[in-house]
PAVORO-218851 format. One record per residue (C-alpha): residue number from 0; residue in one letter; z, x, y. Coordinates in nm, 2 decimals. Example, Ala and Ser with C-alpha at 12.3 -4.5 7.8 and 13.67 -1.06 7.14 Angstrom:
! residues 2
ATOM, n, res, c3, c1, c2
ATOM, 0, a, 0.78, 1.23, -0.45
ATOM, 1, s, 0.71, 1.37, -0.11
This chain:
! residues 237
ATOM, n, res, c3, c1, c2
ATOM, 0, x, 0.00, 0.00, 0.00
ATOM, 1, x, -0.09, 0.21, 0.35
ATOM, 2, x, -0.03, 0.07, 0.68
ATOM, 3, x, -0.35, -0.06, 0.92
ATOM, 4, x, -0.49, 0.24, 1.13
ATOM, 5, x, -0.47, 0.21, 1.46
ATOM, 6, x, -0.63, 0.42, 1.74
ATOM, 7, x, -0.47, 0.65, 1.96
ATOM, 8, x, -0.44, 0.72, 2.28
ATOM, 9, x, -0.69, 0.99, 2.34
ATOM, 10, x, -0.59, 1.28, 2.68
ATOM, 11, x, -0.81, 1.49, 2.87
ATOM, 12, x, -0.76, 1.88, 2.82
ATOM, 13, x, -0.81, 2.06, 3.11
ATOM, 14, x, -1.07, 1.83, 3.21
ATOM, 15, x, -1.25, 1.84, 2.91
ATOM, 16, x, -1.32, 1.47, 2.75
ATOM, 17, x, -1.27, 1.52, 2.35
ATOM, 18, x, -1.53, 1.28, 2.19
ATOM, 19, x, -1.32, 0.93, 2.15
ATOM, 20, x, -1.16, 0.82, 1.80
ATOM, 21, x, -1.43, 0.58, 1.77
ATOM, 22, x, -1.73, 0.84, 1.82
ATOM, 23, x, -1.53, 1.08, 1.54
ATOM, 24, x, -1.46, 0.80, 1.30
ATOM, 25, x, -1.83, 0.62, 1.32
ATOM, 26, x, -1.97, 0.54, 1.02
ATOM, 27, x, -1.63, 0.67, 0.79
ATOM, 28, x, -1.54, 0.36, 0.50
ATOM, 29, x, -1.17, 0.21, 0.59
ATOM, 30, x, -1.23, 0.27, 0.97
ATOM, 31, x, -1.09, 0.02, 1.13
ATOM, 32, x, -1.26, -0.08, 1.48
ATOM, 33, x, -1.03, -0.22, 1.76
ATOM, 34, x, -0.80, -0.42, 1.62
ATOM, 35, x, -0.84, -0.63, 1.26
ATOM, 36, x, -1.20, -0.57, 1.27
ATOM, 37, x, -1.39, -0.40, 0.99
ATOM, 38, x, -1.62, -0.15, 0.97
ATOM, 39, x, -1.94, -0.32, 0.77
ATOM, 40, x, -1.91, 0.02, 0.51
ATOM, 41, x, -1.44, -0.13, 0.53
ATOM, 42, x, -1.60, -0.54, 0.48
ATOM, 43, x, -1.79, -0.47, 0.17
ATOM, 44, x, -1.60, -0.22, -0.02
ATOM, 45, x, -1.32, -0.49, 0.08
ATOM, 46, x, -1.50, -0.74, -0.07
ATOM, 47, x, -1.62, -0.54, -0.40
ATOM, 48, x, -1.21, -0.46, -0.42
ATOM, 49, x, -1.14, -0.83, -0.41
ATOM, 50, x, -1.44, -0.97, -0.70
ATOM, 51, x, -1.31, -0.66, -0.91
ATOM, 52, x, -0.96, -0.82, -0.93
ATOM, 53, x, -1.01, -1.14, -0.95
ATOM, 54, x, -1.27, -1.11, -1.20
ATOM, 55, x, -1.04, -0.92, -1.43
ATOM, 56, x, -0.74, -1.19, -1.33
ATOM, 57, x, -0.98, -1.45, -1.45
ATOM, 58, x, -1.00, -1.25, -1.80
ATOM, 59, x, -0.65, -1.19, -1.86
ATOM, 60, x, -0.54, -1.55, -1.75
ATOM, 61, x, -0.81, -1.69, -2.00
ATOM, 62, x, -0.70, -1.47, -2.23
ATOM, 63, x, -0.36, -1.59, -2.14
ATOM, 64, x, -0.44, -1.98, -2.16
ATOM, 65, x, -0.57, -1.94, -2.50
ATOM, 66, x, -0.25, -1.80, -2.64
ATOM, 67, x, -0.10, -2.04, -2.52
ATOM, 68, x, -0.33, -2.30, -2.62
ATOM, 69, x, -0.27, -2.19, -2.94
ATOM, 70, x, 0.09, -2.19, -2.98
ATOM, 71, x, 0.09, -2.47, -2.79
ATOM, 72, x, -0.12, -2.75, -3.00
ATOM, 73, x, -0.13, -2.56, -3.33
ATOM, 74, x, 0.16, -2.73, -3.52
ATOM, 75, x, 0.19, -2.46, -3.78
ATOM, 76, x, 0.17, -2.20, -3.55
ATOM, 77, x, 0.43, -2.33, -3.32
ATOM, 78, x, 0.66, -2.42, -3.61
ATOM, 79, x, 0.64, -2.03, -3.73
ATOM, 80, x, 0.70, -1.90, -3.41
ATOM, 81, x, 1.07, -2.13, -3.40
ATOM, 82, x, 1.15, -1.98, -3.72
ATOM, 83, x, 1.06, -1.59, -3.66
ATOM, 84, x, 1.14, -1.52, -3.31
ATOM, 85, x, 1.13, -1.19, -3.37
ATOM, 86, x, 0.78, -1.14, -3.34
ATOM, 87, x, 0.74, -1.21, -2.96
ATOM, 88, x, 1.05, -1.00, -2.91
ATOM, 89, x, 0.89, -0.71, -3.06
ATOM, 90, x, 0.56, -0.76, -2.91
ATOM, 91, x, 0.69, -0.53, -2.62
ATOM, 92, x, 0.47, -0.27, -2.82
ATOM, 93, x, 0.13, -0.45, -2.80
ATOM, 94, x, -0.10, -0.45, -2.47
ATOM, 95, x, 0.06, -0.60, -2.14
ATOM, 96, x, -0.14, -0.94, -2.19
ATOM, 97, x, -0.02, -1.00, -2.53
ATOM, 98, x, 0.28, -0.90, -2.48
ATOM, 99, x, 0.33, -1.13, -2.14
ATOM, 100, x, 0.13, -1.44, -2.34
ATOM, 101, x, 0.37, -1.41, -2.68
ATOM, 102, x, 0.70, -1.40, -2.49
ATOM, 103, x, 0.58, -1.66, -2.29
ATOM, 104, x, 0.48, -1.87, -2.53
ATOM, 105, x, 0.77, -1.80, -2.75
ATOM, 106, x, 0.96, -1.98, -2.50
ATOM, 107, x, 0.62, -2.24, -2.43
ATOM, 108, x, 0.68, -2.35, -2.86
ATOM, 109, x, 1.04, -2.51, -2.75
ATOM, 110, x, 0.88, -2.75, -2.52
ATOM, 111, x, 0.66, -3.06, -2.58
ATOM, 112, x, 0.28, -3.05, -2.52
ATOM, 113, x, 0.31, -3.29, -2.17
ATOM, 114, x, 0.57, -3.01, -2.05
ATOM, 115, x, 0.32, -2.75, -2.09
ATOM, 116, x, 0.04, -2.94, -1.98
ATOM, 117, x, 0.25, -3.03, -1.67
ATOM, 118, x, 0.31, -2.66, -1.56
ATOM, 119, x, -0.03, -2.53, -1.60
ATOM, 120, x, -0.15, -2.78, -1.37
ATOM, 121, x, 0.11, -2.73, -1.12
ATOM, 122, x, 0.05, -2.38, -1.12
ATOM, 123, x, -0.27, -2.37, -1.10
ATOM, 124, x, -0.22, -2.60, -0.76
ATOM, 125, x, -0.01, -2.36, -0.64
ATOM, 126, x, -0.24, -2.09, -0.70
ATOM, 127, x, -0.51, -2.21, -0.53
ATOM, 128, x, -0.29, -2.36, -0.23
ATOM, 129, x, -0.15, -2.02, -0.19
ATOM, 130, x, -0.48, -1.84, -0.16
ATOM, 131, x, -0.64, -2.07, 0.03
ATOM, 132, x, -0.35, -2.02, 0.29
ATOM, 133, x, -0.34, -1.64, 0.21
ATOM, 134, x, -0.73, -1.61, 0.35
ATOM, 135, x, -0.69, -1.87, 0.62
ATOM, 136, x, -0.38, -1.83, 0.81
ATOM, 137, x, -0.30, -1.63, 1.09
ATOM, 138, x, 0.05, -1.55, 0.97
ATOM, 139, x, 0.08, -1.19, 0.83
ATOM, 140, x, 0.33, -1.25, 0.49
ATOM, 141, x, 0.29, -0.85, 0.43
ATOM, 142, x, 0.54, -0.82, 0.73
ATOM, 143, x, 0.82, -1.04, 0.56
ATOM, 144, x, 0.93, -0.77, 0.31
ATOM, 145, x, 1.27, -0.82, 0.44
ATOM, 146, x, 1.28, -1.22, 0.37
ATOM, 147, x, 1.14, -1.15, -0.02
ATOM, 148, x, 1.42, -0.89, -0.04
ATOM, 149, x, 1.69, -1.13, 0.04
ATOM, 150, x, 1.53, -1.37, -0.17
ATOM, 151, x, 1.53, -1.13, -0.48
ATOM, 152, x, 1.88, -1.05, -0.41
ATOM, 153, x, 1.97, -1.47, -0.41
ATOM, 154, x, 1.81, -1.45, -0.75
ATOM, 155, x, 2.00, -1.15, -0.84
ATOM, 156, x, 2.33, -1.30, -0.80
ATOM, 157, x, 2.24, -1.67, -0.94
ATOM, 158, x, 2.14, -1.46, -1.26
ATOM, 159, x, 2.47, -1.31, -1.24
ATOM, 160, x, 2.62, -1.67, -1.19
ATOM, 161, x, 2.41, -1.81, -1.47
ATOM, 162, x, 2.57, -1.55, -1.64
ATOM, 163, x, 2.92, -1.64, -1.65
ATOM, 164, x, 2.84, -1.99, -1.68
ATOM, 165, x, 2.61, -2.08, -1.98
ATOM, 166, x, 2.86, -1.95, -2.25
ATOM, 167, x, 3.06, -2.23, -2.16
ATOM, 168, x, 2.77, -2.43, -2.19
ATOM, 169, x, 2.46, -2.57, -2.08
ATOM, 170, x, 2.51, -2.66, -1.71
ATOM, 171, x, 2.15, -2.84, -1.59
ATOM, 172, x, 2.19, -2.81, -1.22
ATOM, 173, x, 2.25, -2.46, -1.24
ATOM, 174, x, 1.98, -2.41, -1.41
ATOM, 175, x, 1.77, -2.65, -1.16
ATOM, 176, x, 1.88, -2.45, -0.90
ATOM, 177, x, 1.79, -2.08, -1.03
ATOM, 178, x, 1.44, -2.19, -1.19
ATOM, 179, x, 1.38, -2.36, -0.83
ATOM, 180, x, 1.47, -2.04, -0.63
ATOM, 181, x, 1.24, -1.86, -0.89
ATOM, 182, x, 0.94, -2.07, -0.82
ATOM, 183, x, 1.01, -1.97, -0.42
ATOM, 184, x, 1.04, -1.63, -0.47
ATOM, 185, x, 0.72, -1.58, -0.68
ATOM, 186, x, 0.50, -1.84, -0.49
ATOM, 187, x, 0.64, -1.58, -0.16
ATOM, 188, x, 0.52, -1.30, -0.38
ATOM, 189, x, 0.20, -1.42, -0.47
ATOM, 190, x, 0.10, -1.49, -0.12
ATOM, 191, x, 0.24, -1.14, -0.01
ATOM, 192, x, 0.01, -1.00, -0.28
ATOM, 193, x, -0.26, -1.19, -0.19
ATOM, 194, x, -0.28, -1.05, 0.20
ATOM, 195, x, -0.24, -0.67, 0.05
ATOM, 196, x, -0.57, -0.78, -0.13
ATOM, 197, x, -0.73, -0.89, 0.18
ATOM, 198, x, -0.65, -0.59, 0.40
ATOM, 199, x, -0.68, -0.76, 0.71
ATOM, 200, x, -0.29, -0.74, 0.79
ATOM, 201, x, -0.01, -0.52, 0.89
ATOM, 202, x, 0.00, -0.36, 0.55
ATOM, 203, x, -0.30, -0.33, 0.29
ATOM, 204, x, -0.36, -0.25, -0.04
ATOM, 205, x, -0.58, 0.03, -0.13
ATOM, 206, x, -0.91, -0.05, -0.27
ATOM, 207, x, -0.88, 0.25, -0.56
ATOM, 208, x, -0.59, 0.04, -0.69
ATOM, 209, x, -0.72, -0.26, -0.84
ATOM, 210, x, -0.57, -0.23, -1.16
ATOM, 211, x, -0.20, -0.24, -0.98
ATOM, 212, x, -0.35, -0.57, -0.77
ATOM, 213, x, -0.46, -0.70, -1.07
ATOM, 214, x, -0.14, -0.69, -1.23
ATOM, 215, x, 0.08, -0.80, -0.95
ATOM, 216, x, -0.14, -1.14, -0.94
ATOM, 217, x, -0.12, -1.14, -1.29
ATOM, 218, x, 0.27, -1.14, -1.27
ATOM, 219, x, 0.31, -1.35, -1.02
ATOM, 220, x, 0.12, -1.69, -1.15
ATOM, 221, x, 0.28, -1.61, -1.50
ATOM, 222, x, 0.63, -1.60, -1.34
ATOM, 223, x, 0.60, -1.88, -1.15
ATOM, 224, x, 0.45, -2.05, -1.47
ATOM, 225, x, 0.81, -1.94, -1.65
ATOM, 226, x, 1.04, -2.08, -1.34
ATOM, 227, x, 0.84, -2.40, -1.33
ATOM, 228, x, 0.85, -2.48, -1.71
ATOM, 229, x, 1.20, -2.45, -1.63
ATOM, 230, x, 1.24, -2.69, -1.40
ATOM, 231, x, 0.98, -2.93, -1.54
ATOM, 232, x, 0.97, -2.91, -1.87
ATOM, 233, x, 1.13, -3.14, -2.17
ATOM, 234, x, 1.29, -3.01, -2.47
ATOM, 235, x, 1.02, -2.92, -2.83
ATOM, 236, x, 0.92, -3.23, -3.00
């Protein structure tokens, strides 16, 4: 993540006029022109960065879906997955996608199919109200790193809370509360995200690391996925 250039102030030397940061920087990619304009060289190795990510987003969320498809509406699938838990425990040594799709739907095979369905829709609302925002508004969310602190802090201490309290028992408000704060938190992040992409704010992502954007998406709709099952969804059939 680097910061937006701006130019400096350029001084005379003995009388002499250096050639101006815009005359030395002409024609260089990531130059930025006055202030949040683009280069044309900046605007479409921006835009290749962007259709590299999200094309591979699209592959590991498909990827992702039919897991969960899977485990979700295969009865004997999901039935084996209740009695051997073990495997999406251990699946911590298979690629990131699998990995991320078999915990998940370890925990997707103890809800009902409506639940599911339910969640992936909301998300997917979510997703696409976030971006939409993310490349229309004027407000720069890369400058809020203070306010997604705090809120991972909240989280920290209602996981401590939650801590204390569910081996006494199941308390559902508590839950409520913590799953809610966690579909906040990650619908914050993926808008954050989603500006470093663009590159048009106070802080920017670096076009050399899509793999890292792609990821950080990645986490964030499967995250908020996880927090809003938890709120939303209805115990396994």
């Amino acid at each position: 993540m680097t910061q937006k250039k701006v130019a400096p102030t350029v001084q005379t030397v003995e009388g002499n006029m250096p050639p101006s940061y815009e005359e030395a920087n002409a024609g260089c990619p990531g130059y930025y022109y006055g202030e949040g304009t683009f280069s044309w060289d900046d605007m479409y190795i921006r835009r290749v960065f962007i259709r590299k990510v999200y094309s591979i987003l699209m592959l590991q969320l498909f990827s992702t879906v039919a897991v969960i498809t899977l485990f979700t509406f295969c009865a004997p699938v999901r039935i084996y997955i209740q009695t051997h838990p073990v495997l999406y425990s251990m699946s911590n040594l298979l690629f990131l996608v699998t990995y991320i799709s078999l915990a998940c739907c370890g925990d997707l095979s103890f809800y009902n199919t409506k639940s599911v369905v339910l969640c992936i829709g909301i998300t997917a609302t979510v997703c696409l109200c976030v971006t939409i925002f993310s490349f229309q508004s004027k407000i720069d969310i890369t400058s809020f790193q203070g306010l997604l602190f705090i809120l991972c802090m909240v989280m920290f201490f209602c996981a401590i809370v939650m801590g204390f309290v569910v081996p006494f028992g199941y308390v559902p408000w508590v839950h409520a509360v913590y799953a809610s704060i966690g579909a906040v938190v990650f619908t914050m992040f993926l808008a954050f995200d989603t500006q470093l992409l663009m590159g048009n704010k106070q802080y920017a992502m670096s076009p050399e690391e899509y793999i890292f954007a792609t990821l950080s998406l990645y986490l964030d709709i499967v995250n908020l996925f996880t927090f809003l099952l938890q709120l939303f969804g209805n115990g396994s059939e």
